[in-house]
C-alpha positions as CSV (number, residue, x, y, z in Angstrom):
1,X,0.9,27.8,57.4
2,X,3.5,26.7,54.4
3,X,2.5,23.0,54.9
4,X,-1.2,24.4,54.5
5,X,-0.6,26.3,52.0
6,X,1.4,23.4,50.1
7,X,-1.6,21.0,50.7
8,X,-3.8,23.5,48.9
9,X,-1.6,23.7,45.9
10,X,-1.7,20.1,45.9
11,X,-5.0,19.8,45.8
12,X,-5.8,22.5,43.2
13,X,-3.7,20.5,41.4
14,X,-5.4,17.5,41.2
15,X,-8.1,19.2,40.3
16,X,-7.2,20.5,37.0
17,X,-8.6,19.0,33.9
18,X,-5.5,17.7,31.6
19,X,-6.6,18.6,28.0
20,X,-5.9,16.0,25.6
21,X,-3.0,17.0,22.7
22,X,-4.9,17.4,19.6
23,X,-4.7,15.0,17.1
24,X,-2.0,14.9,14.1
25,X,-1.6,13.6,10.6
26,X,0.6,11.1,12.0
27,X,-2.0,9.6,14.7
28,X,-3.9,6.1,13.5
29,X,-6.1,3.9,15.3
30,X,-6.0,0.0,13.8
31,X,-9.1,-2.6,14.6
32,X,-9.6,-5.8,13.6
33,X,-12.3,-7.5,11.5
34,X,-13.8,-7.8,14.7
35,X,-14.1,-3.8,15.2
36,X,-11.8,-4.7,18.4
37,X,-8.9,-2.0,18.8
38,X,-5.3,-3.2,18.0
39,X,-2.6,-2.0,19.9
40,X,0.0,-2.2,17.4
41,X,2.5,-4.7,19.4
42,X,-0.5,-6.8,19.8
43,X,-1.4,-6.4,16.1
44,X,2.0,-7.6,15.5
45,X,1.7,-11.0,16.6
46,X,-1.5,-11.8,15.2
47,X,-0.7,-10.6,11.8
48,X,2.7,-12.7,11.9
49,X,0.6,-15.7,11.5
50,X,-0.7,-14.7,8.0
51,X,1.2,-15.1,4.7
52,X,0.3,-11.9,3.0
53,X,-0.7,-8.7,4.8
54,X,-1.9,-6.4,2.2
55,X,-1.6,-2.6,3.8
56,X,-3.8,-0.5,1.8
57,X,-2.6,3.4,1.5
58,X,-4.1,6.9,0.9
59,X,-1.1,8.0,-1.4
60,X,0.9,10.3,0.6
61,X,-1.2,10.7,3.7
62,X,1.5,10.8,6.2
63,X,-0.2,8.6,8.9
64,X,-0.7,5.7,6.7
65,X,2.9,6.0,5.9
66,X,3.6,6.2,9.6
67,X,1.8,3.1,10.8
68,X,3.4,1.2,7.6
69,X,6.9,1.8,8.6
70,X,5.6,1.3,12.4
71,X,3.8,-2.3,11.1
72,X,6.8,-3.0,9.2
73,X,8.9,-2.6,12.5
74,X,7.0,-4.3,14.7
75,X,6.7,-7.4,12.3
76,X,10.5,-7.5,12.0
77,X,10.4,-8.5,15.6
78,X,8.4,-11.7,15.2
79,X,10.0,-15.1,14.4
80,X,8.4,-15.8,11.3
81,X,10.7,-14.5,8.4
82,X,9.8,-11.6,6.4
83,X,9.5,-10.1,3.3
84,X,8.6,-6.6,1.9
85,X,6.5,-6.1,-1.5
86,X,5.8,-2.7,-3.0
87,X,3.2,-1.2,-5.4
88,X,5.8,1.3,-6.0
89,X,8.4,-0.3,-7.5
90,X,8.0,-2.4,-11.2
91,X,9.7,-5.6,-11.8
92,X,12.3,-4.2,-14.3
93,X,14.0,-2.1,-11.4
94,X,14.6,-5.3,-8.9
95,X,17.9,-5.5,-10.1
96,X,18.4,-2.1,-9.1
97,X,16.4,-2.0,-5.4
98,X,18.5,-5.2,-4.9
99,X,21.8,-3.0,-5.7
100,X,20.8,-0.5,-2.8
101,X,19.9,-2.7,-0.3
102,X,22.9,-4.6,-0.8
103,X,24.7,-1.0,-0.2
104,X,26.2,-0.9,-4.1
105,X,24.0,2.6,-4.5
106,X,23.9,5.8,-3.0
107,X,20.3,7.3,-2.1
108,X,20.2,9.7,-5.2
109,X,20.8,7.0,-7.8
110,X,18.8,5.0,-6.3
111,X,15.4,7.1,-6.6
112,X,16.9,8.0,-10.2
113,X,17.4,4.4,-11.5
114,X,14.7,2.5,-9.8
115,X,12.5,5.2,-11.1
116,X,11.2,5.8,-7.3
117,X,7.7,7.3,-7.0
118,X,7.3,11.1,-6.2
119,X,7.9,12.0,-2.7
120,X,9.8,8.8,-2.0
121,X,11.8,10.3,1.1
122,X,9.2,10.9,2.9
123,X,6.9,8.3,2.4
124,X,8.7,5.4,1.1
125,X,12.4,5.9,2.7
126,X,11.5,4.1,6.0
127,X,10.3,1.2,4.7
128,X,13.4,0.7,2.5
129,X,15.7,1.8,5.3
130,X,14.5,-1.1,7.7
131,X,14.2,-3.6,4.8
132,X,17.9,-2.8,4.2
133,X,19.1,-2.6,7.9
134,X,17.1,-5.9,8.6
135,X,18.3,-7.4,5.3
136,X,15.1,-8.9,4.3
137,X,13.9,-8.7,0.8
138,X,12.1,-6.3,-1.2
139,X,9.7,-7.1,-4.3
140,X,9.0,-4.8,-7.0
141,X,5.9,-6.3,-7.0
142,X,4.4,-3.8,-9.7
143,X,4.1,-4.1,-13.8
144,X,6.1,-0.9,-15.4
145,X,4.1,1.9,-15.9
146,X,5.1,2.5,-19.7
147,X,3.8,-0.6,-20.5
148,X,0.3,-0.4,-18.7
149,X,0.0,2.9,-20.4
150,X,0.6,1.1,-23.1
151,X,-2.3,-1.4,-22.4
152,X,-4.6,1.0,-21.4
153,X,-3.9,2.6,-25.3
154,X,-3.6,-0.4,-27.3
155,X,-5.0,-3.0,-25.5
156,X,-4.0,-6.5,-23.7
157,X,-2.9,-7.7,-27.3
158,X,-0.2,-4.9,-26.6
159,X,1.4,-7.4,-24.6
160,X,1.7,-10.1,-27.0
161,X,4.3,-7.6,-29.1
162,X,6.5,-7.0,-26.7
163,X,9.9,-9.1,-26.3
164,X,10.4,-11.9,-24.1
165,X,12.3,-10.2,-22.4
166,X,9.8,-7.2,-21.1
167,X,6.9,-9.4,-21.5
168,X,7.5,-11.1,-18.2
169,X,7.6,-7.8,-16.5
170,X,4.0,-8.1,-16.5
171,X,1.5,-10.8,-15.3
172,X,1.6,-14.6,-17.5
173,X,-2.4,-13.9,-17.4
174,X,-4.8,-11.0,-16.9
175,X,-8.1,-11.5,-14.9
176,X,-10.2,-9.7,-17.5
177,X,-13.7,-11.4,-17.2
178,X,-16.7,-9.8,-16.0
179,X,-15.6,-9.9,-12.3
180,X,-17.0,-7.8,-9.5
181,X,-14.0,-5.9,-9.2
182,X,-14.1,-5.0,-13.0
183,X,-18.0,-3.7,-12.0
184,X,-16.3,-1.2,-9.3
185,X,-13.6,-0.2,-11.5
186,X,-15.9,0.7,-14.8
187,X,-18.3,2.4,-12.4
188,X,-15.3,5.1,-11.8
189,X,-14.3,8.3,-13.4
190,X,-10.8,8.5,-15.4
191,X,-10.3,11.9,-15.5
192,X,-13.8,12.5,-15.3
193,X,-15.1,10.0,-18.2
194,X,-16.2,6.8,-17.9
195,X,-13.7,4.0,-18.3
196,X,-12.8,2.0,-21.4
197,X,-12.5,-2.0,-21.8
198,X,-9.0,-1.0,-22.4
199,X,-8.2,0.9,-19.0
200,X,-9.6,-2.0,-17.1
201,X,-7.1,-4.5,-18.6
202,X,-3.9,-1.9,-17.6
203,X,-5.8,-1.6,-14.2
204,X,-5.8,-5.4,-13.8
205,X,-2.1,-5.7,-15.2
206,X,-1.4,-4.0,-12.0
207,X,-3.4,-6.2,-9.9
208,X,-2.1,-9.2,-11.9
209,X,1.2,-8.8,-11.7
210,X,1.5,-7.6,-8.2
211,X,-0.5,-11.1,-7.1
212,X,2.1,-13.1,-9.6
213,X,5.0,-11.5,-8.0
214,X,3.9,-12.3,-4.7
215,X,2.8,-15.6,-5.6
216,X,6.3,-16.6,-7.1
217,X,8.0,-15.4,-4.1
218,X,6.1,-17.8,-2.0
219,X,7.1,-20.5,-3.7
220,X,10.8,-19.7,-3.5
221,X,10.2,-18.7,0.0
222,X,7.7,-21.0,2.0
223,X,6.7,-19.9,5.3
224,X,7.8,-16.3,4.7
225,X,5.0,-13.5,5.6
226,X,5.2,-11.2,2.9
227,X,4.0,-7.4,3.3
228,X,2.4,-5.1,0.8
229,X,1.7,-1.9,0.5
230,X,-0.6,-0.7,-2.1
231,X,-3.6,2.3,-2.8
232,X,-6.6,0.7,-1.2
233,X,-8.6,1.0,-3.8
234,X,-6.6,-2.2,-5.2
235,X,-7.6,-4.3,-1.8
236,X,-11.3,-2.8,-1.1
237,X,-14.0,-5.2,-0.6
238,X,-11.5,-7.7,-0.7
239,X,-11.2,-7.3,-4.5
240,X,-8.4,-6.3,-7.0
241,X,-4.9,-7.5,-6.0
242,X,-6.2,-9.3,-3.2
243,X,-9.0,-11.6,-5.2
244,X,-6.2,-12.1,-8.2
245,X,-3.8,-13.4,-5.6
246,X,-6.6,-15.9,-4.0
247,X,-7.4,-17.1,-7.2
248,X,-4.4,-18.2,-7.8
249,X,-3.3,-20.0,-4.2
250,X,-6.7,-20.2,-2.6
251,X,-4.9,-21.6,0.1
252,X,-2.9,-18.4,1.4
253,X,-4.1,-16.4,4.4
254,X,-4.3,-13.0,3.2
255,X,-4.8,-9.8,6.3
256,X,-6.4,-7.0,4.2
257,X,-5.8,-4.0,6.0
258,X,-7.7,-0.6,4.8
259,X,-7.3,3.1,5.8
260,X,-10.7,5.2,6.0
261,X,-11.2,9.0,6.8
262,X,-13.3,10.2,9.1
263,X,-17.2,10.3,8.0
264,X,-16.3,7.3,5.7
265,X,-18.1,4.1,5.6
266,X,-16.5,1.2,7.5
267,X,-15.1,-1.4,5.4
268,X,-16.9,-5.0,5.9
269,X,-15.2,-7.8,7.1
270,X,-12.5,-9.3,6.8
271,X,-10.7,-6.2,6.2
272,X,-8.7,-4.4,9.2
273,X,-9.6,-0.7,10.0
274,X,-7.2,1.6,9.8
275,X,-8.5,5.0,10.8
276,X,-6.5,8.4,10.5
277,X,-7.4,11.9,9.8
278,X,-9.0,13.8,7.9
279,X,-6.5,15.6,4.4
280,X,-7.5,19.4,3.9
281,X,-9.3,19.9,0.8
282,X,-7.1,19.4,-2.1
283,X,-9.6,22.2,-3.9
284,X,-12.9,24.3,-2.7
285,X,-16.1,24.0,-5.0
286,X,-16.0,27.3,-6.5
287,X,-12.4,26.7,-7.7
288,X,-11.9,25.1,-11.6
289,X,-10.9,21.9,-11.9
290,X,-6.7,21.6,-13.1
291,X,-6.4,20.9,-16.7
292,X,-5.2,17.6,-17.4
293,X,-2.8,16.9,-20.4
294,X,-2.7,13.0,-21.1
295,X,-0.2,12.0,-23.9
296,X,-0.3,9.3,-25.9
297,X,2.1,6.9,-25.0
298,X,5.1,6.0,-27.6
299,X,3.8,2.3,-28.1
């Protein structure tokens, strides 16, 4: 009777439907150009072949940040040798992301005197923490922020004023023609009005100089892959960033790779998918917008 009884239980249990976990803001789901899911080990090997991956990011959405650090980890496992560039570092604080990684900082000056983006712990701190435990390099691959301001107020001329010494902190040349990318970007809102001739050319200083930076690294460091991470709207449609860096070494395989929400329209090849969930509504219609203060910036 037990060994019936046992063999019921058994049974019953079989029987039971396992309910999948629910989903978390850590979860992602990577395809290919080809709309054929990654397995990020997999992903791994085939991105190791390119020379630039550019990961696109949802500013502080913490599963893009996950699958970066993830990326990052799983790249740092492949043969080719590897580099790390950042959006969210400018090229006046390398001296000073160099000091920490060689282990001449503490954390807390650090974020102080690189001038670290908001929310740097919990976004950015695992990338830097493998980049320093693997000893690769890190570029701060991005143009100072006081000085695009600076364009975006005064102008591109802006830069011609500046010293020699801050003026190669940003990009020898700026891609200001008529581009497609310069359609997308003037078709925007800043802060709710349309964009001036001026706010493109500190947009494309960004673009610019991030491609420059990477750009010069390859040719102190042939053969190295080197990884970016950047806000996607700099890499969609293959534009920004990524079109500034072709044009200037057509010859560079470049992996776009570009997060989407859910109900958003698939990107087109060759961009990667990277698919997460869905961020709670940062306001309901019925509630006002924030006032925004913008000051003008000491030029």
């Amino acid at each position: 009777m037990r060994a019936l009884t046992t063999l019921l239980l058994i049974l019953l249990a079989g029987c039971q439907v396992q309910a999948e976990p629910p989903a978390t803001l850590y979860d992602f789901t990577l395809y290919d150009a080809d709309d054929e899911r990654q397995p990020l080990e997999r992903a791994a090997r085939r991105l190791a072949s390119a020379d630039v991956i550019m990961v696109g990011e949802l500013h502080g959405h913490a599963g893009v940040h996950h699958f970066q650090a993830e990326l990052l980890a799983a790249l740092l496992a492949q043969p080719r040798p590897l580099a790390l560039a950042m959006e969210q570092f400018s090229r006046d604080k390398q001296a000073e992301v160099n000091a920490y990684l060689a282990g001449e900082r503490g954390e807390d000056a650090f974020i102080k005197r690189a001038d670290a983006w908001p929310h740097y712990r919990s976004d950015y701190r695992p990338l830097i923490e493998l980049a320093k435990a693997a000893g690769i390099e890190v570029i701060a691959a991005n143009a100072p922020r006081h000085i695009v301001r600076c364009v975006g107020s005064r102008g591109p001329d802006y830069l011609a004023r500046l010293p020699a010494g801050e003026r190669r902190w940003v990009a020898d040349r700026l891609t200001l023609n008529d581009d497609a990318y310069k359609a997308r970007f003037m078709a925007s809102r800043f802060h709710g009005q349309p964009p001036t001739e001026n706010q493109f050319a500190a947009q494309t200083s960004w673009d610019d100089t991030m491609a420059e930076s990477i750009t010069n690294y390859l040719e102190r460091q042939p053969g190295h892959t080197v990884m970016l991470t950047v806000g996607r709207f700099h890499i969609a449609d293959a534009l920004g960033t990524a079109q500034r860096l072709a044009l200037r070494n057509p010859g560079l395989k470049i992996v776009l790779i570009y997060p989407v929400l859910p109900g958003e329209s698939t990107p087109p090849a060759p961009l990667w998918r990277l698919e997460v969930q869905a961020l709670p509504d940062a306001r309901l219609p019925d509630e006002p917008l924030p006032a925004v203060v913008i000051s003008e910036p000491d030029c």
